[in-house]
N, C-alpha and C positions, 0 to 999 in steps of 0.2 A: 504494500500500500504506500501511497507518496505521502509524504510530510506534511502537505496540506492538508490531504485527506483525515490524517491523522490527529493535525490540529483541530480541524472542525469536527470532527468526532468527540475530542476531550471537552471542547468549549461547550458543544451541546449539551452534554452530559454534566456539567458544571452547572448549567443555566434549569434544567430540567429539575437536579437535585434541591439548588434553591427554590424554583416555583414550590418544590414538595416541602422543602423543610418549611415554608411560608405557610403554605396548605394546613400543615398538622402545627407546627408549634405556636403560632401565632393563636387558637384558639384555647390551647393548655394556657399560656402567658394571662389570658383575659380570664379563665375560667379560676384559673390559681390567686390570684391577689384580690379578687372581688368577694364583699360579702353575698352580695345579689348580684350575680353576674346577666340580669337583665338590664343592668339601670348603666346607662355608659359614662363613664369618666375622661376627662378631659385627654389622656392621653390615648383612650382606646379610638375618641372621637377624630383626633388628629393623625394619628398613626395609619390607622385601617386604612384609608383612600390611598396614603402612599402606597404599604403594603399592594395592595390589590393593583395597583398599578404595576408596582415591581416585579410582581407574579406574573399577571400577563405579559409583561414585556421579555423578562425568562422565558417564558413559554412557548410565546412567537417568535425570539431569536433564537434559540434553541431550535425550533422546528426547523430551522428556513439554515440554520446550518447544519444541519443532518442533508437538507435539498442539496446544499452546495457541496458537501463532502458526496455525494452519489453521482453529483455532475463533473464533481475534480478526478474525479475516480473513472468516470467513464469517460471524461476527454483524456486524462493522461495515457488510460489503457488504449484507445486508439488512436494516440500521438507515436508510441512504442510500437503500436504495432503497422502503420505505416510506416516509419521510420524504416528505412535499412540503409546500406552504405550507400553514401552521396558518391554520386559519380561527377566528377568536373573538368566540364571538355573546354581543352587553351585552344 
């Protein structure tokens, strides 16, 4: 696999696990420090909108580099495999 390939495979994988650790911790956080975890608090007020943007945007660059590691991977494999020895006529 090429290096690129390889890079946007780790980055997705970085962006995916954040959406998730977003997903599950982010509700323990609000459920753990509230007496009544229905009534919201200034910080859960101001946080959440970031959060949930953060997440979706992990999610969507995440996805869209997974697209580009299958398109890096499939243009380098038929860069290699047209490739063969250059012939150059003086």
């Amino acid at each position: 696999m090429d290096k690129t390939t390889k890079k946007c495979i780790v980055w997705a994988i970085v962006c995916f696990v954040v959406a998730a650790g977003i997903q599950s911790l982010w509700p323990l956080y609000i459920n753990s420090g509230a007496d009544d975890p229905w009534v919201p608090n200034l910080l859960s007020t101001v946080v959440q909108p970031l959060l949930s943007l953060l997440q979706g945007a992990a999610m969507s660059i995440g996805g869209a580099l997974v697209g580009a590691a299958v398109v890096v991977h499939w243009l380098t494999s038929r860069a290699s495999v047209k490739k063969g020895p250059s012939i150059h006529h003086s």
